[in-house]
N, C-alpha and C positions, 0 to 999 in steps of 0.2 A: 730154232725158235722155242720149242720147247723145253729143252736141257736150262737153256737159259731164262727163262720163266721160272722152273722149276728151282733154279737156282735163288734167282730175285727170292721168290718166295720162302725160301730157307731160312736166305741171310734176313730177309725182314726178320722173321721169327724169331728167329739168334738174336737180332738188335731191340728189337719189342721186351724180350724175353730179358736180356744181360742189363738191359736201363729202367726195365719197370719192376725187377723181382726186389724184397729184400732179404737177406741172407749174408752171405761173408762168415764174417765170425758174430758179429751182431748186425750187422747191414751187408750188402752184399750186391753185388749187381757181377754174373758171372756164368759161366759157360761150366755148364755140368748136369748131370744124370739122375735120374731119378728111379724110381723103385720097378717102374714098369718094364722096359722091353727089353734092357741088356738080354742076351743070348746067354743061355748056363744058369738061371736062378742069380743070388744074390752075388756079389763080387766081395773078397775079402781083401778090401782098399785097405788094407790097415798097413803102416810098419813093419809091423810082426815078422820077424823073419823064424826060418828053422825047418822049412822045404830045404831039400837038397837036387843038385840037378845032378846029371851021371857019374861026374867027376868027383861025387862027394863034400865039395861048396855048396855053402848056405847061399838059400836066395832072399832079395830081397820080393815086394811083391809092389806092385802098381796097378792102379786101373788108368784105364785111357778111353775118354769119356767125349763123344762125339756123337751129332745129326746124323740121321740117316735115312732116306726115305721110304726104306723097308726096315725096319730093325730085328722084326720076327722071322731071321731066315734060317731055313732048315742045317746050312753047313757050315754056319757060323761058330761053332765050336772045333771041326777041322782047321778052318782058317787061323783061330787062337793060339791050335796045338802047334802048328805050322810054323808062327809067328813063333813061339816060345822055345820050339826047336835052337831057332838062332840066339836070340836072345838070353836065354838060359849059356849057352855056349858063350857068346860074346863077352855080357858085360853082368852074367851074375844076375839073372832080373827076370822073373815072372810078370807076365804080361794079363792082363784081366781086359778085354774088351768090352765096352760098354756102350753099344751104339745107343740110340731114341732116337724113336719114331720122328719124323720133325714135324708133323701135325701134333705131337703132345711135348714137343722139345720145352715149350714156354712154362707149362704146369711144372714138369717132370725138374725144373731148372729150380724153380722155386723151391718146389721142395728138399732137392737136395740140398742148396745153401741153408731154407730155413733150421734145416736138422742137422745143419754143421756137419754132414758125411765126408769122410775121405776121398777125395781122388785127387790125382797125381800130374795129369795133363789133361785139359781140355782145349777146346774150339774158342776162338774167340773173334768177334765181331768187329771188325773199325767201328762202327757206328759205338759201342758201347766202350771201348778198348780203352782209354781217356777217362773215362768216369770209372772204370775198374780201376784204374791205377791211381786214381785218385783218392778213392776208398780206401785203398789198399789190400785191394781182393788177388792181385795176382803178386808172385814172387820178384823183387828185382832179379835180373837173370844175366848181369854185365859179368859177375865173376863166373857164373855159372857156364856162361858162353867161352870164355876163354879157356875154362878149365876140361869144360866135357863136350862143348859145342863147337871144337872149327869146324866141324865138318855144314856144322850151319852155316855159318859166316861166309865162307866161301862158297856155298852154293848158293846165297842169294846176292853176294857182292855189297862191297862198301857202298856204292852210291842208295839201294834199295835199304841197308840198313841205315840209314842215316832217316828214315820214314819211322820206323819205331823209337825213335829215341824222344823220351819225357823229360825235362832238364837234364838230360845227359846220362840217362837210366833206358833201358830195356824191358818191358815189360812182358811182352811176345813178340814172335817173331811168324812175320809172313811165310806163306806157301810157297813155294817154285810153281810158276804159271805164267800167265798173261800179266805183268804188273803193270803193264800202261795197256793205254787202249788209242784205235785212231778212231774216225768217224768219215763215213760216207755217204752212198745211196745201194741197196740191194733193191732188186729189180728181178722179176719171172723172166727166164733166160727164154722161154718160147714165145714169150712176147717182145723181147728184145730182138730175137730171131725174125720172128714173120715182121718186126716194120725197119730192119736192116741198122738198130740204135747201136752207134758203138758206144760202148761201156767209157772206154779211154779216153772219149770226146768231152767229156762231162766234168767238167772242171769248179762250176759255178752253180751259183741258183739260180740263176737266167739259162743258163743250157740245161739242168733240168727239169726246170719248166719248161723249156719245147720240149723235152721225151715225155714229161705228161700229156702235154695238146696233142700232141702227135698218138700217143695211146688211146688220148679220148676223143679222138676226131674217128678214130680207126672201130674202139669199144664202147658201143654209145651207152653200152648198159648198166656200165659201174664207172663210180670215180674211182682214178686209177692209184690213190695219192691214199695211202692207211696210215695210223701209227704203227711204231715198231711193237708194239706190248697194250694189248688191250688197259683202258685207264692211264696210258701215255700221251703229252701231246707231241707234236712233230720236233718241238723246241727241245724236249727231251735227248732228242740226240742231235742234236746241232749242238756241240760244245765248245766253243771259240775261248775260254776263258774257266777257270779254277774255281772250282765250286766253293772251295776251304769251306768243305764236308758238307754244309745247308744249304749253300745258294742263298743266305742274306747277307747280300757282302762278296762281292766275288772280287777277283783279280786276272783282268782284261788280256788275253794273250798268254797267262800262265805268268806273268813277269810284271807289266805296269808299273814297274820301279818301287814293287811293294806295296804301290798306294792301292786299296778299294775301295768300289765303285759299286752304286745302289744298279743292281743289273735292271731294273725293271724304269730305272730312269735314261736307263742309255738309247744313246740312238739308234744302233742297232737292234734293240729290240723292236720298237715300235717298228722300224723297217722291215721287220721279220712277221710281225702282228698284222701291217698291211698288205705285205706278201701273202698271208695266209688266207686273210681275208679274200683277197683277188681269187686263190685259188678253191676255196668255200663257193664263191657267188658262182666262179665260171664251170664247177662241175668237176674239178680235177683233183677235190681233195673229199673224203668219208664227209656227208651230212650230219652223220649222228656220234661222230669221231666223240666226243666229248661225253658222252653216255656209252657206248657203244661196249658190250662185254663178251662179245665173241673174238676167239683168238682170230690172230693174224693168221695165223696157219690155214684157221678152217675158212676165214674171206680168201685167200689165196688159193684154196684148194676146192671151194665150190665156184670160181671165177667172178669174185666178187672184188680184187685187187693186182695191184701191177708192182708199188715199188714201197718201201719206207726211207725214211731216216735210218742210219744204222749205224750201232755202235761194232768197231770190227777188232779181230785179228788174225792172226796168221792161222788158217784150216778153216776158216769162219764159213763159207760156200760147202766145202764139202760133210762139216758136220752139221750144216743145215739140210742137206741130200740127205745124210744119216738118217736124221731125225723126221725127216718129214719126206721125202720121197722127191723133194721139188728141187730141179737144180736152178741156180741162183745165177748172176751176172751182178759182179757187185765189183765197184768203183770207191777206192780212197780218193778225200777231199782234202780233208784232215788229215795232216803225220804225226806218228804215235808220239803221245805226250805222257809223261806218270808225274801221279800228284799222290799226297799223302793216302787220299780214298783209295785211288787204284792200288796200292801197293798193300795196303793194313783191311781189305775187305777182306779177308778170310785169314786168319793168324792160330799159332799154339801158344799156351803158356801156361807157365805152373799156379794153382792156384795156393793160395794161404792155407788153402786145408791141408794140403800134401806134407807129410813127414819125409817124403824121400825125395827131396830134393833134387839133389847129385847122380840116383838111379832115372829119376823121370827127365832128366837134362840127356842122360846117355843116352834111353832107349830115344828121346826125340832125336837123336845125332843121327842113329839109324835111320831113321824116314828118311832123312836127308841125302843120306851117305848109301846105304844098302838096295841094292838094288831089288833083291829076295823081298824083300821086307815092304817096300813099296807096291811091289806085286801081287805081293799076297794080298793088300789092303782092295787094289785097284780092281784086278781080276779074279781072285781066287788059288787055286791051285791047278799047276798044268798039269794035262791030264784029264783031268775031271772037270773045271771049270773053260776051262780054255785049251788048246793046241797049238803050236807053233806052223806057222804057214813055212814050206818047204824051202831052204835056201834064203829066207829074210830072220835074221837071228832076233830081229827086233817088231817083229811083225805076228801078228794069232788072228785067231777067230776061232768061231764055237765050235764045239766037236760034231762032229757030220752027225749029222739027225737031230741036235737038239735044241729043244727051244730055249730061246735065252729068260725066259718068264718062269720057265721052271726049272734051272740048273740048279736050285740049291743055294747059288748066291749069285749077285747078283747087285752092280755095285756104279750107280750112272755118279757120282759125285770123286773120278780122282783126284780133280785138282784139292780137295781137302787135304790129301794126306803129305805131308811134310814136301819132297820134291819130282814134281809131277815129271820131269825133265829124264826122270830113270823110268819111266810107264813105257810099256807094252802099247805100241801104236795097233789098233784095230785094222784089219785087213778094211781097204775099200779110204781110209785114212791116207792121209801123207806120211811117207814110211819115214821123212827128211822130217818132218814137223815138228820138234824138240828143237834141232838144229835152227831151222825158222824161228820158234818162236825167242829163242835165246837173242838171235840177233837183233827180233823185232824190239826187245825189253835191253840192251844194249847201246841200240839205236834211236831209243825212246828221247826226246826234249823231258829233263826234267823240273815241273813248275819251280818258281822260285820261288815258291811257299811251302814245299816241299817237305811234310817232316812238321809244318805247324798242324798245329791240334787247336779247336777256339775252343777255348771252358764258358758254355751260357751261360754260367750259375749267373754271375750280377747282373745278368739282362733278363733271368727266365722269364716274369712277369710279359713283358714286352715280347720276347719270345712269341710265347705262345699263342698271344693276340696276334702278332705278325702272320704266326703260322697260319690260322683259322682267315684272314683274309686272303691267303693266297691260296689257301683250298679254295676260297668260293673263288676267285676269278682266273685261275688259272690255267685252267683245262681250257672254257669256255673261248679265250684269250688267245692261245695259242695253236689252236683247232682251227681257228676262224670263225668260228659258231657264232662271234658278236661282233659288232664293228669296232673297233679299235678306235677312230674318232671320238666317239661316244663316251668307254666303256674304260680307257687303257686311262684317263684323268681321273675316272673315281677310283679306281684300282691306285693309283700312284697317289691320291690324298685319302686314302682309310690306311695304305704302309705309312705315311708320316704320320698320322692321330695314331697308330696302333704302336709308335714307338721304332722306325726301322732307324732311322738317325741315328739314335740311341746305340741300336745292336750295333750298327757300325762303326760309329766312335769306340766302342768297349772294345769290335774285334780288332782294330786297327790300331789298336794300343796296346794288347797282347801279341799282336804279329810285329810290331816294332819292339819289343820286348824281347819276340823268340830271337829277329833277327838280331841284335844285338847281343845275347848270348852264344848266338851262332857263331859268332867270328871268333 
């Protein structure tokens, strides 16, 4: 719960940060670094070559410019040298690491685009990824990719690249991770224990709603029913249907033969808004769920909850043990689906600023391809950050006696670095879990809207009013906090006066547009 929080929280800042800065070359919306926390003093982003590495080749020089949620760390200059070791050897390339802080990512972002500084690869956002390429802040990267990136291509697979493509251009290219996601119920497995609930039984929203009466008939002292993420409502992870990226305008089942549909007029929602409601009046869902600013962790962990909604994937129970101490009992509802979000929430790409093109396309191939290189980003250096667990070649943990708070570095965000698929599985982890999650992203349904991107520009107006009505009745809505009889008709005539018709006509004629280009 936390990693993932932690996470949310980033990529907001990334997307805040890449759609609200300006920069570029004269405007800008872009993932990049600032003056503050990089590790080593200032970084010499420039072209400039005439370093030589041992063999007596010139280098070229790059920086690589990424969130971090420590960026001040003490062995982050070993880690660089480490890094350049190979690098330098490989492909002729000095390596500049330039992590921030990602409490000050958003400033630090601004300013570097404002001041037009060099860097060479950066982080980039789904949420913002679209308006950067549309600016023209990042590099097309179609030649770039076949010239110095298969090893990209083929670690992420034709199906999942076909999500970055812009009329038929590449602008960045996603992580090796989770690219689709399913959705279920996670549940306190010692509550699940003491009232004999089997997990497997649970199929529906009427079977777990009796594991909540049955919790609350048993716990009379909490409702047993939380959101997944404090400021979530339950609806949050119930995902029946394609967001295409906002949720104004979704597409029903991931397919709906293309057509979208106003979600907040369907019937299922309202059936969901009653449901929730039922479970508000009878005590089985959070009363203040809709205000409520305490993590789910700590309502679980001072016995103040039983189960949420939950977004899942493969290791999801165990790194929730990791992170939190509490082992889980958690049930797929939903089967893994990927949609253009899932796939482009966390991408690389060369920005306009970059002179080195062709070098910052190669050292990316590395993340991809090397396995050295990936590890040194994830874990550090073995040895000193990490050790190898006895007879599992792909298995570590910290070195006996040390705290992981103080090793020197120290690094909760792998899935960032190029392909997470080559990481060092943590001891107390599923040693198989790469292997899992490969299949789970294989096995995925992919939306057949898959790969569209909606541009708001000719709705913004409408937009934005849209948005501000669905902050006020949203939460409130899907909490159960209000009756839905009442409350779910003004909520569905302030989206028609605030213009959602409008958004949807615009999106539904750019998605007919994509699709027809698609073929």
């Amino acid at each position: 719960m936390k990693r993932m929080k932690t996470a949310a929280m980033l990529l907001m800042a990334t997307a805040i940060a890449m759609t609200g800065c300006s920069g570029g070359n004269d405007n800008g919306n872009g993932n990049g670094n600032g003056n503050g926390n990089g590790n080593g003093g200032n970084a010499n982003t420039g072209s400039a070559n005439g370093a030589q590495n041992s063999g007596g080749k010139e280098l070229a020089n790059i920086t690589v410019t990424y969130p971090m949620i420590n960026a001040a760390q003490k062995d982050m200059q070993l880690i660089e040298d480490a890094i350049n070791k190979i690098a330098e050897a490989k492909i002729q390339t000095h390596v500049k690491l330039k992590p921030i802080s990602a409490g000050e990512w958003a400033q630090q972002l601004n300013l570097m685009f404002t001041s037009n500084e060099e860097m060479d690869l950066i982080t980039v956002s789904g949420a913002a990824y679209s308006n950067m390429a549309a600016k023209g802040q990042l590099v097309p990267l179609n030649d770039l990719l076949d010239q110095h990136g298969e090893g990209i291509k083929t670690a992420i697979g034709d199906q999942y690249m076909t999500a970055t493509k812009i009329k038929g251009e590449t602008f960045a290219v996603p992580t090796v991770r989770d690219l689709a996601v399913s959705y279920g119920f996670s549940m306190v497995k010692s509550l699940t224990d003491k009232y004999s609930i089997d997990a497997s039984a649970i199929k529906t929203l009427d079977d777990f709603e009796q594991v909540l009466r049955t919790v609350k008939e048993g716990e009379k002292t909490f409702a047993p029913l939380v959101p997944a993420v404090a400021g979530h409502s339950y609806f949050d992870e119930y995902v029946f249907y394609d967001k295409l990226g906002d949720g104004v305008g979704v597409l029903p089942n991931y397919d709906n033969n293309l057509q979208i549909v106003n979600l907040y007029d369907m019937p299922e929602y309202k059936d969901f808004l009653t449901r929730a409601r039922r479970w508000y009046e009878d005590g089985l869902a959070m009363k203040d769920a809709a205000t409520n600013k305490t993590s789910t962790f700590e309502l679980v962990k001072s016995g103040k909850a039983f189960g949420t909604f939950t977004a899942l994937k493969p290791g999801f129970a165990a790194q929730e043990k990791q992170s939190t101490g509490i082992d889980l009992s958690i049930v797929e509802t939903m089967p893994a689906v990927a949609t253009t979000s899932s796939v482009t929430s966390i991408m690389w790409g060369i920005p306009v600023n970059s002179k080195q093109h062709e070098k910052a396309m190669a050292f990316l191939n590395l993340m991809y391809t090397d396995k050295d290189i990936v590890n040194l980003f994830d874990w550090g250096i073995e040895g000193t950050h990490y050790v190898k667990v006895a007879g599992q070649d792909n298995v570590i943990k910290y070195p006996d006696g040390a705290d992981p708070a103080t090793l020197g570095y120290m690094n909760p965000l792998g899935y960032l670095f190029g392909n997470q698929f080559l990481s060092y599985v943590l001891e107390g982890n599923d040693p198989d879990i790469w292997t899992k999650m490969k299949a789970f992203n294989d096995g995925a349904k992919p939306s057949k809207a898959m790969g569209f991107v909606f541009d708001v520009t000719p709705v913004k107006t409408e937009f934005a009013a849209v948005s501000n009505v669905i902050k006020q009745y949203k939460l409130p809505l899907e909490t159960g906090s209000v009756d839905p009889e009442k409350i779910l008709p003004e909520f569905q005539g302030k989206l028609k006066s605030a213009g959602i018709d409008k958004i949807i006509a615009e999106k539904q004629k750019q998605l007919d547009e994509w699709a027809q280009s698609a073929k």
